[in-house]
Phi, psi and omega in degrees: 000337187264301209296318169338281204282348147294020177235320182292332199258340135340275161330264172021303187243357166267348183267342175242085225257328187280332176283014175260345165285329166327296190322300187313313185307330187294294154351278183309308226270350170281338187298302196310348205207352134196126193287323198295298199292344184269336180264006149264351136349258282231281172328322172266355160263341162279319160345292203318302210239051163262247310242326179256336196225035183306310188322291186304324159315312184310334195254357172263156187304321194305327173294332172316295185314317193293324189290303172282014140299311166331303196290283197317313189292330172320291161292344161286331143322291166286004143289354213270130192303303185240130201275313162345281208301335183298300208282347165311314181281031178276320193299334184285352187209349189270327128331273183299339154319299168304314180283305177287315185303323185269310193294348180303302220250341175254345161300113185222345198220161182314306185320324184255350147301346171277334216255304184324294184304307168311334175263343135323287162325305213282298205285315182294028187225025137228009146253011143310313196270310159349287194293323198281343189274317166308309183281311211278318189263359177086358174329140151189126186232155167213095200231164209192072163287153213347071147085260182250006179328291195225129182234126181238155151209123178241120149243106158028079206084353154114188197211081003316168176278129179095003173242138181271162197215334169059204195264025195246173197276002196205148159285324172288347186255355165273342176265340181289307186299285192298342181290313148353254195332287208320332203280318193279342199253291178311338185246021121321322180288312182317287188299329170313309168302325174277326188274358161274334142325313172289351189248017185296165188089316202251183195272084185255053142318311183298331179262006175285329201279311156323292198308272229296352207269281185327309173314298183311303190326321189285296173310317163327273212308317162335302184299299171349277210261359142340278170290343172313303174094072141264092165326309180309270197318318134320293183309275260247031119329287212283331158325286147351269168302285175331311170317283162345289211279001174308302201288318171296331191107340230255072185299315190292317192289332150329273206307305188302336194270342188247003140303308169311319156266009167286310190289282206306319158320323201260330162304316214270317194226346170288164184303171176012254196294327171304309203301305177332289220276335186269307180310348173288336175263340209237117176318140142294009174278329186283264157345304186279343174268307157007273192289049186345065163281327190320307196240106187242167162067046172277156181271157193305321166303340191240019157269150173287301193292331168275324161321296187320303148020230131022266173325321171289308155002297208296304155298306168328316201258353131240083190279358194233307172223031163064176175279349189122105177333150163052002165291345191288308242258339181275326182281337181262003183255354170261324159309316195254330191068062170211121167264127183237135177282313194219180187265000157093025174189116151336276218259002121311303208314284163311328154301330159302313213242340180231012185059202213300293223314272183345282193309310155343280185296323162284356149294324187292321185299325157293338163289315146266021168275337205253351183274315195278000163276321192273326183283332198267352193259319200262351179240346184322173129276349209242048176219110160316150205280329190293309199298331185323305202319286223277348188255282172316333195278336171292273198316320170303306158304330167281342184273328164292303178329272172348279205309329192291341196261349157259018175201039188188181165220089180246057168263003181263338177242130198312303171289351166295298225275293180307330161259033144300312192285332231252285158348277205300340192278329189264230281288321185292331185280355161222032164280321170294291165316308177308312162334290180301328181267289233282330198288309194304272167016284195304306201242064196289346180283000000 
């Protein structure tokens, strides 16, 4: 009897191959707000489609690279002084590894990066509303149905106190989520902007409820990570936008976005009398967060250059298979007598805790996702000038991923680490296809 109804929900889904990308969206657009129900989703739609498109997984090269990273963290695990916590942190990066290898192969065409980016956009504007009810209104809850189906904790003034955090566990992982969204939502808007420049004259009624949608959305989410107080997550917001505004042509909104952070620079870090003189125009919510006049006299243990520090020690002195997942935070609270979860860089992180070999290869593998996305944005023949926007907008957000990941970490939060995989998987799945046509194209015999 189970194999029966495991072979008809089989059927099922071979027969319908587009409702297992249906499945996902649905997934995303559920995640910011139970983490649990999207990621068994999520989890059953890659099932599905190892399981209908093993072949075709097997055979790209880039899944090769994933596999033997797997092997190396595997073994680095067993080496690892306390071998438990190691093989635990396995859960932080071996799954998804699985999880980008199938969406890799069901994601192929522009459409479901607009549909990916629209439900996104659609899922950040209640805990967008969340995070605002939190700082400004006193929001606060602790709510729980069978156990983590739906977990919700809104704390009362953000998490730090005065940073908004909504319903996520930190205010930097809240702002690594909206700097995402925000990336993907602006250059949605773009196109929304372009195509009513194109329709002028003509009857555009029908596209305002996108733009103006889009419009709030922005302006929300903005607003958003405004208050998160993340430095990362400004810079790479005004990255963004500069990128944007490159692309688009847009000289002045350039020359004006570097004026503005010329002025905050100079509040923040020029001698004296220029910073004086720049703080009379410039909020000190801004300028005071920067220079951390806001938080001053932090002790030296909770700076980022001694954590890096730190990591590097750490790697140095096991250069080949580290100390182990989840080992920085017990070694550096018996050195510094502070508990820190991670050193505030991927990739220290990893150098420390899985050594060089390991870390290598997942920089090289991120190396080649983002070199053969740049090659496919600037030679294709076969990309329409509208799809460019929706495609750099994929690549802008992955490329903010990294940076925020050299002064983070956002592997810890479940929902952060899955839509990072979910991203790198829709640029590599039309990154491929595209590929596979220029290549057919070049050699039609």
């Amino acid at each position: 009897m189970l194999g029966a109804s495991l072979n008809k929900v089989f059927y099922y889904f071979k027969s319908r191959w587009q409702s297992s990308w249906n499945y996902s969206l649905w997934a995303l657009l559920i995640f910011p707000l139970s983490p649990l129900v999207g990621a068994v989703t999520l989890g059953f739609v890659s099932l599905i489609t190892w399981l209908k498109q093993y072949r075709k997984i097997s055979r790209r090269p880039l899944n090769w690279g994933f596999a033997l990273l797997s092997v190396l963290l595997i073994v680095s695990a067993g080496f690892a002084q306390n071998k438990t916590e190691a093989f635990l942190g396995l859960f932080n990066l071996l799954p998804f590894f699985l999880l980008f290898a199938a969406h890799s192969t069901l994601i192929q065409t522009f459409a479901q990066l607009r549909q990916m980016a629209w439900i996104l956009v659609l899922g950040s504007m209640p805990v967008a509303i969340i995070g605002l009810g939190q700082l400004f209104l006193g929001w606060s809850l602790k709510l729980e149905i069978l156990w983590i189906v739906l977990a919700w904790t809104i704390r009362p003034g953000g998490n730090p106190p005065g940073r908004m955090a909504s319903l996520f566990l930190h205010a930097n992982t809240f702002a690594a989520y909206l700097a995402i969204v925000f990336i993907l939502g602006l250059g949605l808007w773009l196109e929304q902007w372009r195509l009513r420049i194109g329709q002028r004259g003509l009857s555009i009624g029908k596209n305002s409820v996108p733009f103006i949608f889009l419009s709030v959305a922005i302006m929300t989410n903005f607003i958003a990570l405004i208050f998160t107080s993340s430095r990362n997550g400004w810079a790479i917001a005004i990255f963004a936008c500069l990128a944007y505004a490159l692309f688009q042509g847009w000289r002045i909104l350039v020359g004006g976005v570097a004026a503005i952070v010329s002025s905050v620079l100079l509040a923040a870090f020029a001698p004296s009398p220029i910073a004086q003189f720049a703080r009379q125009y410039v909020p000190a919510f801004f300028w005071a967060r920067l220079n951390d006049d806001m938080y001053p006299n932090r002790p030296v243990a909770l700076m980022r250059k001694t954590q890096w520090e730190f990591a590097w020690s750490l790697a140095q002195e096991h250069p080949w298979t580290g100390w182990g997942l989840r080992s920085f935070s017990k070694l550096y609270k018996a050195q510094m007598h502070i508990p820190l979860g991670h050193p505030h860089n991927l990739f220290l992180m990893l150098s420390a805790e899985t050594g060089f070999p390991s870390t290598l290869l997942f920089c090289g593998l991120l190396a080649w996702i983002l070199i053969t996305s740049v090659q496919l944005l600037r030679n294709s023949k076969y990309i329409n000038t509208e799809d460019r926007l929706i495609f750099l907008s994929y690549l802008l957000a992955f490329v903010g991923w990294i940076l925020f990941n050299t002064v983070d970490v956002t592997l810890f939060d479940f929902r952060l680490n899955a839509l990072s995989w979910l991203i790198l998987a829709a640029i590599c799945g039309v990154v491929h296809r595209y590929n596979q046509h220029d290549r057919l194209a070049s050699h039609p015999n």
